[in-house]
SEKOL-705190 format. One line per field, with one value per residue: residue number from 1; residue in one letter; x, y, z of N, C-alpha, C in turn. Coordinates in pm, whole numbers. Each point is the difference from the previous one (the first is absolute). Layout:
N
num	[NUM, ...]
residuo	[a, ...]
n_east	[X, ...]
n_north	[Y, ...]
n_up	[Z, ...]
ca_east	[X, ...]
ca_north	[Y, ...]
ca_up	[Z, ...]
c_east	[X, ...]
c_north	[Y, ...]
c_up	[Z, ...]
//
This chain:
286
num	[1, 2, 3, 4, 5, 6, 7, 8, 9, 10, 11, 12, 13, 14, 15, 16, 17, 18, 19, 20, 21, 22, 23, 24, 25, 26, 27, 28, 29, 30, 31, 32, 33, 34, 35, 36, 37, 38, 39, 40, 41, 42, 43, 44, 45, 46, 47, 48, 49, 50, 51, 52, 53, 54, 55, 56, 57, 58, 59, 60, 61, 62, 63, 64, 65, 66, 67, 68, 69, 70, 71, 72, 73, 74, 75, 76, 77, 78, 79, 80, 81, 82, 83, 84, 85, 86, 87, 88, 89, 90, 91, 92, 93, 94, 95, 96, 97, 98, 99, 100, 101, 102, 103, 104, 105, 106, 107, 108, 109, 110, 111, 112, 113, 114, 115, 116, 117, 118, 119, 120, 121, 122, 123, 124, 125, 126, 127, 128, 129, 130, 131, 132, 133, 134, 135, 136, 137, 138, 139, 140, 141, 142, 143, 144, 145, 146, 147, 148, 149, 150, 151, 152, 153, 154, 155, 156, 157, 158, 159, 160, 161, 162, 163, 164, 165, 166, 167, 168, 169, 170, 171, 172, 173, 174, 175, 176, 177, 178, 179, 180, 181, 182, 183, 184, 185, 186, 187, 188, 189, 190, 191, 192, 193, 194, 195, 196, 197, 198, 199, 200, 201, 202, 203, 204, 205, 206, 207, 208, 209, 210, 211, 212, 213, 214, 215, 216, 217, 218, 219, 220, 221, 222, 223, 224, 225, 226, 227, 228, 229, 230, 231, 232, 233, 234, 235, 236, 237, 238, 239, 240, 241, 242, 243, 244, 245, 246, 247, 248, 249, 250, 251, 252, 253, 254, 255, 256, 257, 258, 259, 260, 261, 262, 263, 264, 265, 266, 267, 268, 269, 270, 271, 272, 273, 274, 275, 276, 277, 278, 279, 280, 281, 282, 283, 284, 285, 286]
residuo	[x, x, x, x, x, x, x, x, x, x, x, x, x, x, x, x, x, x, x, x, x, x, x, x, x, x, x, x, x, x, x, x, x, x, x, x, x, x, x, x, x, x, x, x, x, x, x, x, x, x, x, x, x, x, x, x, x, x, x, x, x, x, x, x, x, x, x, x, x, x, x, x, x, x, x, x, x, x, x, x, x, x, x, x, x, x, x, x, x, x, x, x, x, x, x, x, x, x, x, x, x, x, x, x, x, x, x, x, x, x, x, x, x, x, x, x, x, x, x, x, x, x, x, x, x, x, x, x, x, x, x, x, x, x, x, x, x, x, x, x, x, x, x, x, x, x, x, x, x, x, x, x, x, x, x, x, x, x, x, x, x, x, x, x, x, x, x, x, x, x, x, x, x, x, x, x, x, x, x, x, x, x, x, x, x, x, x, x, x, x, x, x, x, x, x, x, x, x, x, x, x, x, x, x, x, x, x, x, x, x, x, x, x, x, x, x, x, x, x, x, x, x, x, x, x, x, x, x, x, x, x, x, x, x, x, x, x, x, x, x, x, x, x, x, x, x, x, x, x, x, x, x, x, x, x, x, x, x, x, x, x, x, x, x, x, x, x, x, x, x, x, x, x, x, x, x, x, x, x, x, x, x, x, x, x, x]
n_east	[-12437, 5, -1, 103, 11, -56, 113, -19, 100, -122, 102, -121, -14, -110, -125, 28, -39, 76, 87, 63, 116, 64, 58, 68, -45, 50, 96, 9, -113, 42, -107, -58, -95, -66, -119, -69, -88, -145, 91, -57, 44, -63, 45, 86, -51, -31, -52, -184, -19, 139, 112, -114, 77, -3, 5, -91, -88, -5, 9, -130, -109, 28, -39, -164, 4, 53, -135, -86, 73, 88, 9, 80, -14, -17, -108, -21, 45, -136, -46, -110, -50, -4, 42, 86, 41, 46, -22, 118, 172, 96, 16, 82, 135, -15, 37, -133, -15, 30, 37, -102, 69, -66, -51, -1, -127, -98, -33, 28, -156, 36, 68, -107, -56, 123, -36, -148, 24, 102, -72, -5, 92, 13, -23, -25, 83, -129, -17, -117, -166, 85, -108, -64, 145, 42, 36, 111, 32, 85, 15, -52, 84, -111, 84, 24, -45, 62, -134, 29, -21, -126, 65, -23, 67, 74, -69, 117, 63, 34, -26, -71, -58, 30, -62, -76, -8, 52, 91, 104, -77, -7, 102, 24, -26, 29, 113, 4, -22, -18, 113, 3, -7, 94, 73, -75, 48, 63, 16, -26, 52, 93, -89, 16, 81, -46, 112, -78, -34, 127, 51, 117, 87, 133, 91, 99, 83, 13, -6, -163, -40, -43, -113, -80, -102, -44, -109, -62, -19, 14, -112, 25, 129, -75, -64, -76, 59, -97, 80, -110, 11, 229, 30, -82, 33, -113, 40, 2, -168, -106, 45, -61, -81, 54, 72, -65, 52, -51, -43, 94, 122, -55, -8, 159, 24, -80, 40, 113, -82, 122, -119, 70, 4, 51, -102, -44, 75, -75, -93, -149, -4, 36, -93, -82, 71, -56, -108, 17, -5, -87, -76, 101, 64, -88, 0, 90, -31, -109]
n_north	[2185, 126, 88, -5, 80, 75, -42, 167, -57, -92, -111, -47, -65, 17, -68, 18, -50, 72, -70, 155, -35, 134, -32, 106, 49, 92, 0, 179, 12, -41, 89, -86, -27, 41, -69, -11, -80, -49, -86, -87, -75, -105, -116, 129, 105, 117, 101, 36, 95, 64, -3, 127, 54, -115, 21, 126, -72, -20, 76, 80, -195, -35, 80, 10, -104, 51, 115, -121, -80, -57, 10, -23, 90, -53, 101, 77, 46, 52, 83, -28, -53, 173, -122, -45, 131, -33, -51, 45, -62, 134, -86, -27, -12, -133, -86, -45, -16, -120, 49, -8, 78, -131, 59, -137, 120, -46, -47, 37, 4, -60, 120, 66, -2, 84, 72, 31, 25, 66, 59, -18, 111, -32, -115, 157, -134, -2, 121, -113, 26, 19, 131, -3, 54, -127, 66, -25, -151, 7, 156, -66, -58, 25, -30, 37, -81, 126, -52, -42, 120, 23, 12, -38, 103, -63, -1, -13, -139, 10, -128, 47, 81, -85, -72, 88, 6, -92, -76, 70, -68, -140, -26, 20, -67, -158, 18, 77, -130, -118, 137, -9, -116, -37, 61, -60, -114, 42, 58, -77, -51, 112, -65, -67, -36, -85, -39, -44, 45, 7, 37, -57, 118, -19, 72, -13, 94, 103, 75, -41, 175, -58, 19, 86, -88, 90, -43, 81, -124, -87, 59, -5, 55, 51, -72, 168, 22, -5, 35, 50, 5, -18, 74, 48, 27, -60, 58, -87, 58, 13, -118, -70, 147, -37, 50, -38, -114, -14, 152, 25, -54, 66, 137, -20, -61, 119, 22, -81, -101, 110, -51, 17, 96, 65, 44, 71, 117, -11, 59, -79, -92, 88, 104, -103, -3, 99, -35, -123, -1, 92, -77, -91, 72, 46, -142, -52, 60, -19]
n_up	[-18111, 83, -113, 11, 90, -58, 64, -69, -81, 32, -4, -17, 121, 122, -10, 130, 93, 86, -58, -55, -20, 48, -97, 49, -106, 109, -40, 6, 10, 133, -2, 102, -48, 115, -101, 77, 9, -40, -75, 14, 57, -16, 94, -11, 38, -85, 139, -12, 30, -59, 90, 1, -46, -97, -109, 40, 36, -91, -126, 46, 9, -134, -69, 22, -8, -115, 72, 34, -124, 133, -80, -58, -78, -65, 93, -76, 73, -49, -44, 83, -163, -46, -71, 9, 21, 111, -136, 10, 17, 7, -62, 104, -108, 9, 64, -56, 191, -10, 135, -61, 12, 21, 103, 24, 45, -102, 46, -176, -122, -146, 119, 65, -190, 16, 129, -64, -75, 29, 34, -174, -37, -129, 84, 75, 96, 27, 135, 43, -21, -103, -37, -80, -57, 25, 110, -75, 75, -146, -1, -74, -51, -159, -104, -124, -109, -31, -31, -142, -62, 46, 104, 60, 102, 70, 108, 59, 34, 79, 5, -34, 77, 104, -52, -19, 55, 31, 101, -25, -121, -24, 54, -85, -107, 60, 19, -101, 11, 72, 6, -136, 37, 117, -97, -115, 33, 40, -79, -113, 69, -9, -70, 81, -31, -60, -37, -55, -163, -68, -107, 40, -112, -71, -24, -127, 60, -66, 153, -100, -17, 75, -66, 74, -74, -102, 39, 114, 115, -81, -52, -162, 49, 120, 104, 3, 158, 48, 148, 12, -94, 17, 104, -49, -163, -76, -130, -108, -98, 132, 24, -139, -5, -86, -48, -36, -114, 150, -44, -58, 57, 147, -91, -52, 133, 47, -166, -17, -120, -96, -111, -112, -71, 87, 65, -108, 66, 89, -65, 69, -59, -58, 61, 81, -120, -65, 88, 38, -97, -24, 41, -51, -126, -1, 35, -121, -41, 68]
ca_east	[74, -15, 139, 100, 66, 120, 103, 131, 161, 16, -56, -37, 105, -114, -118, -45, -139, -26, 159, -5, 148, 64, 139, 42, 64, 125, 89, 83, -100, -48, -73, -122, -72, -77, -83, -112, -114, -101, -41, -41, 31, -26, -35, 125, -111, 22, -121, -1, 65, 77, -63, 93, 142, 38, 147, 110, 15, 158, 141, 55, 77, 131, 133, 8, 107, 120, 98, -14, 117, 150, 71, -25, -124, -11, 12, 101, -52, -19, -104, -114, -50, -169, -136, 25, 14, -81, 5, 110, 109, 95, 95, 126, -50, 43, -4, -67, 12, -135, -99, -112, -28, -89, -13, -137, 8, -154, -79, -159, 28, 100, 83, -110, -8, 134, 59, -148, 0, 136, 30, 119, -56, 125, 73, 99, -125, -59, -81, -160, -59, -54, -97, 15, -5, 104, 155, 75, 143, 75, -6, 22, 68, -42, 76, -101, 98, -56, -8, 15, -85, -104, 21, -21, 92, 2, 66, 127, 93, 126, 151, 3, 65, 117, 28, -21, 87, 142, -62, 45, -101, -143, 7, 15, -141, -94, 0, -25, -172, -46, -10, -108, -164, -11, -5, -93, -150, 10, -32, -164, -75, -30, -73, -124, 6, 101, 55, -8, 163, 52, 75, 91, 81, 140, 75, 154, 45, 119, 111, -4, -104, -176, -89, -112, -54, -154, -109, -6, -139, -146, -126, 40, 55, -18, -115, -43, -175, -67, 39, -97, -139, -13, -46, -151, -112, -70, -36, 134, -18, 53, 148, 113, 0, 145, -11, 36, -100, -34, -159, -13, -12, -98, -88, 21, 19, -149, -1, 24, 71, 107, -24, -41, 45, -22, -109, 42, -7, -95, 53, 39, 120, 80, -3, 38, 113, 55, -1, 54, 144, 20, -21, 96, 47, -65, 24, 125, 38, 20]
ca_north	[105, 124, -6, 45, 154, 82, 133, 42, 14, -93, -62, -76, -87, -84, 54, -56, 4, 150, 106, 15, 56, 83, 111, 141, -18, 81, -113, -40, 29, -170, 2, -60, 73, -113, 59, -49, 18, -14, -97, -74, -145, -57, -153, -52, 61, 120, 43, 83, 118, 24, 99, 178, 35, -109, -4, 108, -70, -128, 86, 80, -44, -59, 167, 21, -80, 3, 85, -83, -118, 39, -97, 53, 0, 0, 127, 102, 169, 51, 5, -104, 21, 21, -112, -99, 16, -72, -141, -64, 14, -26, -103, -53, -106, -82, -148, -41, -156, -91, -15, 57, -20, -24, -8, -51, 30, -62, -122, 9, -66, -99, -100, -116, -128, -152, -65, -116, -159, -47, 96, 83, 108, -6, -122, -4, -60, 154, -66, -17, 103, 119, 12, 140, 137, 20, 29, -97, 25, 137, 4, -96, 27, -87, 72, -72, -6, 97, -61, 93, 44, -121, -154, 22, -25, -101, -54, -22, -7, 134, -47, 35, 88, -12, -76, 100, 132, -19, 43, 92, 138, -54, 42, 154, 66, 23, 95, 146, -6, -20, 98, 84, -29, 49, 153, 100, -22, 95, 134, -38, -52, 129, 86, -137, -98, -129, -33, -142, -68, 83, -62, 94, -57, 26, 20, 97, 153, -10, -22, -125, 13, -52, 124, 3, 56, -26, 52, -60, 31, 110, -121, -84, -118, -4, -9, 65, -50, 148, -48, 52, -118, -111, -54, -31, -76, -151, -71, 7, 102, 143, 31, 26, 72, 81, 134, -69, -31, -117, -18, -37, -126, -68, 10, -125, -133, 1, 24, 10, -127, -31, -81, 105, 138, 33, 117, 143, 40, 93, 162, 44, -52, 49, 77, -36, -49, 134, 88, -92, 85, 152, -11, -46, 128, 70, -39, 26, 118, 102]
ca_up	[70, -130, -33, 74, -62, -109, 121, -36, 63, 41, -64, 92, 5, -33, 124, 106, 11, 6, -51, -118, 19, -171, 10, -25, -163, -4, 6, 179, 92, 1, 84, -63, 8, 33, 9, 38, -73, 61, -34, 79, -21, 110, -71, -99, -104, 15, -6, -75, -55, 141, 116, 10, 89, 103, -49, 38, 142, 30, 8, 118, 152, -3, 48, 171, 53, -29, 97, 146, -24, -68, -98, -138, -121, -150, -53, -63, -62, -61, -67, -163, -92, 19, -19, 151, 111, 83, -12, -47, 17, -42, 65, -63, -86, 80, -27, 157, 15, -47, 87, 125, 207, 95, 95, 80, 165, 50, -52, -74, -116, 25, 59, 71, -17, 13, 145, 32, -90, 37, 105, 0, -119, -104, 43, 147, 125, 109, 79, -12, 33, -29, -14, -112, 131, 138, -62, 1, 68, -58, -168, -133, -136, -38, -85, -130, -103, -101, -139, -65, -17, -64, 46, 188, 90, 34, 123, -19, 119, 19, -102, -169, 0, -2, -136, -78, 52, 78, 134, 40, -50, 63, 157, -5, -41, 96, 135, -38, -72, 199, 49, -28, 17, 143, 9, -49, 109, 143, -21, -4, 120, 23, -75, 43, -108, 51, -136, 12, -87, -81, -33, -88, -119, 11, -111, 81, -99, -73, 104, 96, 133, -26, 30, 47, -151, -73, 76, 128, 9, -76, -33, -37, 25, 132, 54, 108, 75, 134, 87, 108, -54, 36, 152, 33, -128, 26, -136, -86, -76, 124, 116, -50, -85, -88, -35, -184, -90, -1, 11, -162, 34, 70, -66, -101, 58, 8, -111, -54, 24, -11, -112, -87, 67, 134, -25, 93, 106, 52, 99, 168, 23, -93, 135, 148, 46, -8, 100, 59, -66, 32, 156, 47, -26, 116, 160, 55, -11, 96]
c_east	[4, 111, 91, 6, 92, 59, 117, 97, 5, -71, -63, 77, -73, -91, -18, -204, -47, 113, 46, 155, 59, 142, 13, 63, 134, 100, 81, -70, -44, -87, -150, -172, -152, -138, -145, -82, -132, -63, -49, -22, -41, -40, 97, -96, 19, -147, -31, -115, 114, -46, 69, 82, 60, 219, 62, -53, 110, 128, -7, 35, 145, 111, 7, 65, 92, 116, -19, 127, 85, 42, 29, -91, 25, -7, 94, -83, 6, -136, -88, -17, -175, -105, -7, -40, -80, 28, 125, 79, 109, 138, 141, -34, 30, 28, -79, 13, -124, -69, -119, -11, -75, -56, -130, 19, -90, -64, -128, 94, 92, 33, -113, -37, 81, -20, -100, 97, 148, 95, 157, -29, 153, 52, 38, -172, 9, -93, -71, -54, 3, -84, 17, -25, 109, 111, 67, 111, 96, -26, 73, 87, -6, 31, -101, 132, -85, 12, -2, -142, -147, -9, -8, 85, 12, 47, 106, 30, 106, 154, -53, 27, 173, 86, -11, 96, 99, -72, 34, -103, -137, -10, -16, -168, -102, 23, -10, -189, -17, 65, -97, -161, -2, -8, -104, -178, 33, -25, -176, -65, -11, -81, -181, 1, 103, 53, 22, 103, 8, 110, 75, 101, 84, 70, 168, 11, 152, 106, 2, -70, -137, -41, -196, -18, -151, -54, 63, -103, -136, -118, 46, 73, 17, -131, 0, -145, -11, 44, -98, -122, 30, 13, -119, -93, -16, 53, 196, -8, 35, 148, 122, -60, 95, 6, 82, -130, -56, -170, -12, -2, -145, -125, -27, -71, -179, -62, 29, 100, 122, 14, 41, 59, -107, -112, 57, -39, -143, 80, 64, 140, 129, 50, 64, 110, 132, 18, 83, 196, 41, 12, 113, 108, -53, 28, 157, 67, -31, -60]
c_north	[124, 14, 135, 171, 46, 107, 31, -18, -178, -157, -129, -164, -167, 16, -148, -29, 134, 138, -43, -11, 47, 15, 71, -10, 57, -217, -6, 32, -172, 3, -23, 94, -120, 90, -79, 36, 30, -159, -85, -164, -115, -137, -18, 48, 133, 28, 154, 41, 47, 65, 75, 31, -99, 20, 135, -53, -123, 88, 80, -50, -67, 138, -21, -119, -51, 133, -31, -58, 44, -120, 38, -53, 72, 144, 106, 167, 21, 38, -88, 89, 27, -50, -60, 51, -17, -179, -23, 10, -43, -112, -65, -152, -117, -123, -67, -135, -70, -52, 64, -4, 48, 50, 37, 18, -43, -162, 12, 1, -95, -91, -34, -117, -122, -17, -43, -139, -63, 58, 102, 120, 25, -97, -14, 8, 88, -111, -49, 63, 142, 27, 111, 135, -3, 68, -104, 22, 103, -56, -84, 77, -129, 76, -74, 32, 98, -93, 94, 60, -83, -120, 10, -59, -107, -17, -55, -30, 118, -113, -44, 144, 61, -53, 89, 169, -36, -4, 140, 122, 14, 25, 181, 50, -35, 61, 147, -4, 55, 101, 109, -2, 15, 161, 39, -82, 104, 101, -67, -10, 145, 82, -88, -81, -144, 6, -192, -74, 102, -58, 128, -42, 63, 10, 10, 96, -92, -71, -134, -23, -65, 103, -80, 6, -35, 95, -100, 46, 108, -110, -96, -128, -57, -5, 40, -69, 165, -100, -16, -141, -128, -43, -14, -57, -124, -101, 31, 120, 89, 16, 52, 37, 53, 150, -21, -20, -109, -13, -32, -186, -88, 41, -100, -114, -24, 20, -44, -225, 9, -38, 167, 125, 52, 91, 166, -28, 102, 143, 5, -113, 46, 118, -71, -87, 148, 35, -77, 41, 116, 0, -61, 97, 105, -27, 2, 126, 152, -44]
c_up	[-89, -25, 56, -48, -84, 82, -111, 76, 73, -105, 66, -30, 3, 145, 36, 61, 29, 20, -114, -15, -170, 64, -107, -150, 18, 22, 123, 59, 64, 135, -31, 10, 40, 43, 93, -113, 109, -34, 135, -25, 93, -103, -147, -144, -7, -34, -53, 108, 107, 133, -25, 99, 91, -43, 115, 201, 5, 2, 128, 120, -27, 49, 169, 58, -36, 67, 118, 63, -9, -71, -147, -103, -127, -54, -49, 1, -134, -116, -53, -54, 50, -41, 107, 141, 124, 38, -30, 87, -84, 90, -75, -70, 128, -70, 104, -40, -66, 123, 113, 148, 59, 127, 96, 149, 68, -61, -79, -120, -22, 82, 118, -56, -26, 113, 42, -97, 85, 144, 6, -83, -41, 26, 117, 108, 52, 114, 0, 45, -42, -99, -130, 36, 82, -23, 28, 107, 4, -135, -116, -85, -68, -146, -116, -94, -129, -138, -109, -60, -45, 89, 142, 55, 68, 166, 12, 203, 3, -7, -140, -43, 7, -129, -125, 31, 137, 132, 63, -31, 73, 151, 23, -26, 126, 152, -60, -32, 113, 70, -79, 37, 111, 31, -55, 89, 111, -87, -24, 154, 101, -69, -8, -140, -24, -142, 24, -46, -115, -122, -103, -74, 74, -122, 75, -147, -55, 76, 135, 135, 16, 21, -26, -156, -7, 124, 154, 66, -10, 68, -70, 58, 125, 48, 153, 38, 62, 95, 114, -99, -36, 96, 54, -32, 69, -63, -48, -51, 76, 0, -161, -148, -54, -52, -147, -70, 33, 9, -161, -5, 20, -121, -137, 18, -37, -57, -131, 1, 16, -127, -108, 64, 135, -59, 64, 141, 24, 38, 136, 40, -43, 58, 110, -22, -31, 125, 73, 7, 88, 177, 45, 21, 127, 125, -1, -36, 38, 136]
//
């Protein structure tokens, strides 16, 4: 991983796979400073070479739907730092929960190959017959347990969840998940696009409020289809081209055992998943 920025006035705190988090050297200053990078990650590996302007396309679709949402969020007015700018936000300190919420609107990755092997996805029975791609009945809340750094998250029942953060919390995180994903697929689906599944953090402020934290759906942490190619496409590839890193993925997979460090990235791959980025941004935003 590269190593982290030198931001006057901020001291870095520690980096994530592709955020950087500082706070502010002032002592009463307790507001956080969160930077994207261009790093790029896939198979629990950090690849080379990054994608350009991949750190200031996550920060600009996280702003844009964070003024989509009514809900609260982490943000604070006020100035980045002109190294940064672009790729950052300034945010309140939080206490986030230790849980990932989940939420599954479609039948793929993962959770298709639990419901070929068990016909369930996170444990909860779903119909027979459905196919990769489908949309699901209603939407899943399928929560994960945030492992600690180095270590992979973990799928979690929602009464373990309950077990970890109270039922009173847990009930909370998943009906505020599942109205957010219902609100932000209607805005996607007005714009010919499906938001399949997504997953988001939570924090509370000082006063105990939950608030929206980190990034929201971006590429990163959400999987867009084109709505028009998955109703028509032939194929899994047709119907559910992503608007992420998943040509970096499919390029790994064909490339590369898994044995030893991953091989650079090709140019043109390194591009078409730039572009992949930028086009998502583009369709929802104007």
């Amino acid at each position: 991983m590269s190593e982290a920025l030198s931001i006057p006035g901020w001291r870095h705190l520690y980096s994530g796979k592709v955020r950087d988090l500082y706070a502010s050297e002032d002592p009463g200053d307790t507001r956080r400073l969160m930077v994207a990078s261009d790093r790029v990650s896939a198979f629990d590996f950090m690849l080379s070479p990054a994608i350009p302007q991949k750190g200031a396309l996550l920060t600009t679709l996280s702003n844009w739907w964070f003024d989509q949402l009514d809900f609260p969020n982490h943000l604070i007015e006020g100035d980045v730092p002109e190294v940064v700018a672009g790729r950052a936000m300034l945010a309140q300190s939080l206490e986030m929960l230790p849980i990932e919420c989940v939420v599954r609107g479609y039948l793929t990755g993962s959770g298709w190959a639990e419901y070929q092997a068990s016909g369930t996805v996170c444990g909860i029975p779903l119909p027979s017959g459905l196919q990769d791609g489908d949309r699901l009945p209603e939407p899943l809340f399928t929560p994960a347990y945030k492992a600690p750094m180095g270590e992979h998250d973990e799928n979690i029942s929602f009464e373990r969840a309950v077990e970890i953060v109270g039922r009173e919390r847990a009930e909370q995180l998943r009906d505020v998940s599942l109205a957010i994903y219902r609100r932000a697929a209607e805005i996607a689906e007005a714009k010919g696009l499906i938001l399949a599944d997504t997953k988001f953090e939570f924090g509370t402020d000082a006063d105990g409020t939950l608030r929206l934290a980190d990034e929201v759906l971006t590429s990163d942490s959400s999987r867009y289809w084109d709505a028009e190619a998955w109703r028509t496409g032939t194929t899994p590839a047709e119907r559910m081209a992503s608007f992420d890193k998943q040509i970096v993925r499919n390029w790994l997979a064909a490339n590369w055992d898994k044995q030893g460090e991953p091989p650079a990235l090709p140019e043109e791959i390194v591009e078409q998943t730039a572009a992949r980025y930028r086009e998502l941004i583009e369709r929802l935003t104007t």
